[in-house]
C-alpha positions as CSV (number, residue, x, y, z in Angstrom):
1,X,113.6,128.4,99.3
2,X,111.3,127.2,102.1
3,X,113.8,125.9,104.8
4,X,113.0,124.0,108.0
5,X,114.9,123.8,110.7
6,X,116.3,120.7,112.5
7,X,116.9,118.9,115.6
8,X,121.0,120.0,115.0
9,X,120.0,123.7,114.3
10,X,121.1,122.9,110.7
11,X,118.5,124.7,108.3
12,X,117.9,122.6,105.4
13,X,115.2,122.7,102.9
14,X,111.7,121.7,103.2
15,X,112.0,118.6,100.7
16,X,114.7,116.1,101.0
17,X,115.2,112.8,98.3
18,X,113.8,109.6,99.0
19,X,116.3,107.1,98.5
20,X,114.0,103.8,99.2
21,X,113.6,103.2,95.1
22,X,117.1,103.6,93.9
23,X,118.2,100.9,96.1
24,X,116.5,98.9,93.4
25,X,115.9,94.8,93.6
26,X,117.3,92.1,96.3
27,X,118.3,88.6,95.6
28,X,115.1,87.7,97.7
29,X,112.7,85.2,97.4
30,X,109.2,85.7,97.6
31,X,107.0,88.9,97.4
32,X,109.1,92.2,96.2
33,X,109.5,95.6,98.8
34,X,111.4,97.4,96.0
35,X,110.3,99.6,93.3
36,X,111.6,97.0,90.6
37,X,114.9,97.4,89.1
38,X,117.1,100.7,88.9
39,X,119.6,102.2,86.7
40,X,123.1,103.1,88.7
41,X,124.0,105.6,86.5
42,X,121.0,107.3,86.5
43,X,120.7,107.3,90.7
44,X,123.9,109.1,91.0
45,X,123.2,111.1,88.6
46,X,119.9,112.2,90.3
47,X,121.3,112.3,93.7
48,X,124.2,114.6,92.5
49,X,121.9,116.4,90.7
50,X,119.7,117.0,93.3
51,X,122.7,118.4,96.2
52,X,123.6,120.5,93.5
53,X,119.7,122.0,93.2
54,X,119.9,122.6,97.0
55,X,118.8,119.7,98.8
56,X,120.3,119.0,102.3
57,X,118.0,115.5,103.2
58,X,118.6,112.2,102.3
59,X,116.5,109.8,103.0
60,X,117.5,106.2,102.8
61,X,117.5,102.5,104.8
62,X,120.0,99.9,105.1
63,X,117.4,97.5,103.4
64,X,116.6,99.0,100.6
65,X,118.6,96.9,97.9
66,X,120.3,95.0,101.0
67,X,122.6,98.1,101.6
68,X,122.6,99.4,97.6
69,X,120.8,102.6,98.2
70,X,123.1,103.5,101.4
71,X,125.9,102.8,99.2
72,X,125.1,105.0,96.5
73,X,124.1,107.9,99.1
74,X,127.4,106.7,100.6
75,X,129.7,107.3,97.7
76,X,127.8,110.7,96.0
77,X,126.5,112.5,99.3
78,X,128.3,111.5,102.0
79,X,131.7,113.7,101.3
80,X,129.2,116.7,101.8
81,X,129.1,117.8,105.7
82,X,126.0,119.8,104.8
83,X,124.2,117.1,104.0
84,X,122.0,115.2,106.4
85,X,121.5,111.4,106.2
86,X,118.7,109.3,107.4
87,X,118.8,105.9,107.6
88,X,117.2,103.2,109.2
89,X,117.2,99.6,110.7
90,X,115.6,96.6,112.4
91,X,116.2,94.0,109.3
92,X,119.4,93.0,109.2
93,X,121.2,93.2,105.6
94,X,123.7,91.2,103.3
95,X,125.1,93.8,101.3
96,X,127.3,91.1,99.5
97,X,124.3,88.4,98.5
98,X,122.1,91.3,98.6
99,X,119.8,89.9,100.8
100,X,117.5,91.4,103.4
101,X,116.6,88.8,106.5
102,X,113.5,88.8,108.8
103,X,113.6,91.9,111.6
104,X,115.5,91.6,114.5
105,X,116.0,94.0,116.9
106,X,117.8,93.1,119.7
107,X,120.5,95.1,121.0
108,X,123.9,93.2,119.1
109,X,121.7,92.9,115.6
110,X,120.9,96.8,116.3
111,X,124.6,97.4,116.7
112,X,125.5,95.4,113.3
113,X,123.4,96.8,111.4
114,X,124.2,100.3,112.0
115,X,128.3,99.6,112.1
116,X,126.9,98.6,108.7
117,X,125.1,101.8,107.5
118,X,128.1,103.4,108.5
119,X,130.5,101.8,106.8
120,X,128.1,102.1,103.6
121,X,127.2,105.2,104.5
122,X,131.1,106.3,105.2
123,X,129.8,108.4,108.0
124,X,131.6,107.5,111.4
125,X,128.7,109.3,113.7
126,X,124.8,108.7,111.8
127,X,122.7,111.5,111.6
128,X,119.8,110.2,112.3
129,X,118.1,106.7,112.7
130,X,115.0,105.3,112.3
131,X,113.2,102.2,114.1
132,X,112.1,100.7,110.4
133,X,109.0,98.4,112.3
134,X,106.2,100.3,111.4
135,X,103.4,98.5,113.4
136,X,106.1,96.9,116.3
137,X,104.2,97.0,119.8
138,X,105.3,100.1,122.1
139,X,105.3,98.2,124.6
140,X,108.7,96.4,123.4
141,X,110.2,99.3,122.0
142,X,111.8,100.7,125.1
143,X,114.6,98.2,125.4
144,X,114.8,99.4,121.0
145,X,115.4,102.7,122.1
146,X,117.4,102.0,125.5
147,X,120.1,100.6,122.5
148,X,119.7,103.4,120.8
149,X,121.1,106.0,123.8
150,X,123.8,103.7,124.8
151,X,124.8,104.4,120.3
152,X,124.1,107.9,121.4
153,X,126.2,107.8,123.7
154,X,129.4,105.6,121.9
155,X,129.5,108.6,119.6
156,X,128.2,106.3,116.7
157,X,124.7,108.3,116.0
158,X,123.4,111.7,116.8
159,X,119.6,110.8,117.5
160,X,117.0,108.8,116.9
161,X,113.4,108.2,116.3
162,X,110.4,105.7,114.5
163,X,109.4,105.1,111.5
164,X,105.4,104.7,112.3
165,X,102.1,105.9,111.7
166,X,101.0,105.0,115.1
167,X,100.4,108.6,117.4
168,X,99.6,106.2,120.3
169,X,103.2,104.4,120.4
170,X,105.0,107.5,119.5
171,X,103.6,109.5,121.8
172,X,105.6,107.2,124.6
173,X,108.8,108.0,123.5
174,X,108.8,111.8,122.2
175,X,110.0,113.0,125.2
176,X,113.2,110.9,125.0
177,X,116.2,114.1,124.5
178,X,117.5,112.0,121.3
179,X,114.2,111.0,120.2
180,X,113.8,113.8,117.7
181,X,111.7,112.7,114.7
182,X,109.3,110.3,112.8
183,X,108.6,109.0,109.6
184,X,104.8,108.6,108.7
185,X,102.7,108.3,105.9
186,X,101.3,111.9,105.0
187,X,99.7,112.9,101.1
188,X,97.0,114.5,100.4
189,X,95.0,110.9,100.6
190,X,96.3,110.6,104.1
191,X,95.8,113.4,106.4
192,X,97.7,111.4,109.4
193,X,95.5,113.8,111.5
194,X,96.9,112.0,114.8
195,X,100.5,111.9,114.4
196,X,100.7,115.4,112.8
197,X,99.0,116.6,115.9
198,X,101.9,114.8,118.3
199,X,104.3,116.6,115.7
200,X,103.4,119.8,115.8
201,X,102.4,119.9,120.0
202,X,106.0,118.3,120.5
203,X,107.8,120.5,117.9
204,X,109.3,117.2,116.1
205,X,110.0,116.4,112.6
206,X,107.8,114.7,110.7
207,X,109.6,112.8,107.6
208,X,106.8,112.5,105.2
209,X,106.5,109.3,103.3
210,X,104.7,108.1,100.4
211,X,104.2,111.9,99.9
212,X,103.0,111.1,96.6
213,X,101.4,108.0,97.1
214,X,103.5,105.7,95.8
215,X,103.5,107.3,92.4
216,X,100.1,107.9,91.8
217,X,100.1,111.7,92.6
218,X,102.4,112.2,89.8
219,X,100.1,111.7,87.5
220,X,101.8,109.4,85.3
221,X,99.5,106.9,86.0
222,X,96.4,105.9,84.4
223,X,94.2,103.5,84.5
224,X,94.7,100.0,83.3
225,X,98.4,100.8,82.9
226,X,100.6,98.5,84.9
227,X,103.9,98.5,87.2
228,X,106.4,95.7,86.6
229,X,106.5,92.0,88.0
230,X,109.0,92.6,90.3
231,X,107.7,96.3,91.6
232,X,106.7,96.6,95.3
233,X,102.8,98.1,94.0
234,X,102.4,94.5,92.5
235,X,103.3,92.4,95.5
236,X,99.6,92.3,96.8
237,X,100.6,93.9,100.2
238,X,97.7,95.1,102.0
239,X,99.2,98.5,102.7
240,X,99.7,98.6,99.3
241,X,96.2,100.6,98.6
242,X,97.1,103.3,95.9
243,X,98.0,100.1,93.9
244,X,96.2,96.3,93.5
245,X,97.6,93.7,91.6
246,X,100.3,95.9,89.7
247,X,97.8,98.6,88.4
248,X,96.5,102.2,89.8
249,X,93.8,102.4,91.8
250,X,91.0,103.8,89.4
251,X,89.0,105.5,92.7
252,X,92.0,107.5,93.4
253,X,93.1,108.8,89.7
254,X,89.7,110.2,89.8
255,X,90.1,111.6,92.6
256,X,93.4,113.1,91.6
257,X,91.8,114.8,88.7
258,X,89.5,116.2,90.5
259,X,92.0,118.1,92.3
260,X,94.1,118.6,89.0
261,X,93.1,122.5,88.8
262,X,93.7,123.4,92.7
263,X,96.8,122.0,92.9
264,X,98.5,123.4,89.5
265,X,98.9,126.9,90.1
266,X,101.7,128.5,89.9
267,X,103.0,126.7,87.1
268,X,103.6,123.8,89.7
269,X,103.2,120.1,87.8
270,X,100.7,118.2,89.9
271,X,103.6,116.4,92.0
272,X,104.7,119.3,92.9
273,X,101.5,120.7,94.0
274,X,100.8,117.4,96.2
275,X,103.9,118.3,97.7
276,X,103.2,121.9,97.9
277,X,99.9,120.8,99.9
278,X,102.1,119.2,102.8
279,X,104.3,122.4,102.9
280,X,101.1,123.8,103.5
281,X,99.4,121.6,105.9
282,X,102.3,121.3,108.8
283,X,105.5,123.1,109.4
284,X,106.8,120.2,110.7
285,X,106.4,118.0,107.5
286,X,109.1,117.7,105.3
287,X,108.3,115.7,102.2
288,X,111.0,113.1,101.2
289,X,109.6,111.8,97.3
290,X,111.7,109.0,95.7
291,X,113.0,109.3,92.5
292,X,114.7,106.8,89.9
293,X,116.5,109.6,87.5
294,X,117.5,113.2,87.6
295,X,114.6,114.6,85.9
296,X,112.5,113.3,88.8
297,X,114.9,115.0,91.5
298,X,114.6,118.1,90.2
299,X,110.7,117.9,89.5
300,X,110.3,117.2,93.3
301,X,113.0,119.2,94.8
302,X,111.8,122.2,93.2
303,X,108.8,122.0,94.8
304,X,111.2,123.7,97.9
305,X,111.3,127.3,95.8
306,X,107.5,127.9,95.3
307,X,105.7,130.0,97.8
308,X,103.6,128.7,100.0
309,X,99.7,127.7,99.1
310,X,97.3,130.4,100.4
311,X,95.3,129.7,103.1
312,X,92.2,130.4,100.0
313,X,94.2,127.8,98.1
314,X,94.4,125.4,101.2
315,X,90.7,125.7,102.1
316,X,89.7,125.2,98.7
317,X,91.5,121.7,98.6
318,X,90.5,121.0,101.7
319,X,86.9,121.3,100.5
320,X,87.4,118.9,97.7
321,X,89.3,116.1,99.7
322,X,86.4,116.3,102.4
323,X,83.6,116.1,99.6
324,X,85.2,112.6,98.8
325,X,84.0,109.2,100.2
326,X,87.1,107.4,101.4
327,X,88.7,105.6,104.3
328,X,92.3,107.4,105.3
């Protein structure tokens, strides 16, 4: 089992669950940021399924379904003391209408909304939480994480640190003592050459999402097949870019298939070998693919036992992904 270890000296495994599409839909109007709608059964089952497999790291939010995913991680997880939680905040939730509002992070919104992952999460002291505002300016986060020492200090989370792709902004803060991880985007499609860097010269986590690019990397996806209405990958967001208009980028499935062969040794499926190529590329990443049911848990968690790629293996991929014309 390929373990990492963590800011707590706790030792977990090198993939952790992504909790971000079990919290299924909110009652929000407008453009969708969930992965459409989810079967409860089916998410407990998967996220039982997948402590009992081994894995240590959850990794949820407070607005994915308005507080519904914290719940569920809340209710099946939580009881362990092995198990480490991430959440995160800066939109404040309704976990009753199951609405998610505009962000707001001031320092008593801050304090609500984690007294709520708490309470949902029925965890008196947070492992870990996240600033959820990926592109907020550095330049306002200080007073952000100046909150977040004086939680630190109330006893009602452990650390903190940012869920952004930005190396620049994150690079201000990593010196922070509670300021011990982020959360960026990181596949094989995006290198996040930058903020891997800052990872690995500061010794920091690096929570990896969209490990398999929002599905695609799974391989279930071809073209002309489509996502539901109500599905995040439909919403036209412009970060959105694995995706347009509810369908699968055709540029990247061809990509994908190139790659096919290299990343399916082993007997790995090809998620597991997109997940086996971060394992590979930092020993600070660790992976945190979503799931809807248990199969999908145990596809992705298993991807911990393999051995790691060879360094042949790595250059060889490497050699394809820098033969293709594309922006990161």
């Amino acid at each position: 089992m390929q373990k990492i270890k963590l800011w707590n000296g706790k030792q977990v495994p090198r993939v952790g669950m992504g909790c971000w599409a079990i919290g299924g839909t909110t009652n929000n109007e407008g453009p969708s940021a969930s992965y459409g709608d989810v079967n409860e059964a089916d998410a407990r089952a998967g996220l039982n399924h997948a402590y009992e497999m081994g894995a240590r790291l959850f990794d949820t939010a407070a607005s994915y379904g308005a507080g519904r995913s914290e719940s569920f991680v809340g209710d099946e997880i939580s009881k362990h003391e092995d198990a480490v939680i991430v959440t995160k905040f800066g939109y404040p939730v309704d976990d009753v209408k199951r609405l998610v509002s505009a962000e707001d992070v001031s320092p008593a919104a801050i304090e609500k909304v984690i007294d709520g992952s708490r309470r949902r999460l029925k965890r008196d002291k947070l492992d870990l939480v996240l600033l959820h505002l990926n592109n907020y300016p550095t330049e306002k986060a200080k007073p952000v994480f100046d909150c977040l020492d004086e939680l630190v200090a109330k006893g009602k989370i452990e650390a903190y640190g940012w869920s952004s792709d930005g190396a620049e902004g994150l690079a201000d803060y990593v010196e922070r003592p509670h300021f011990v991880a982020f959360e960026n985007d990181l596949n094989l499609f995006t290198p996040a050459t930058e903020v891997m860097k800052l990872a690995a010269e500061n010794n920091i986590l690096s929570i990896s999402r969209l490990p398999l690019a929002m599905g695609l990397l799974t391989g279930k996806y071809r073209p002309k097949d489509r996502v539901a209405a109500n599905d995040v990958r439909a919403q036209g967001f412009d970060w959105v870019r694995f995706f347009k208009d509810g369908q699968p980028s055709e540029e990247y499935i061809q990509k994908m298939d190139m790659l096919r062969d290299l990343l399916c040794v082993d007997g790995r499926t090809l998620a597991q070998g997109a997940l086996s190529w971060i394992l590979a590329y930092s020993a600070n990443a660790l992976p945190v693919p979503g799931f809807k049911t248990m199969a999908q848990a145990e596809e992705n968690f298993a991807t911990a036992t393999f051995d790691l790629y060879s360094s042949t293996t790595m250059l060889d991929i490497g050699a394809m992904l820098a033969s293709f014309d594309y922006q990161e």
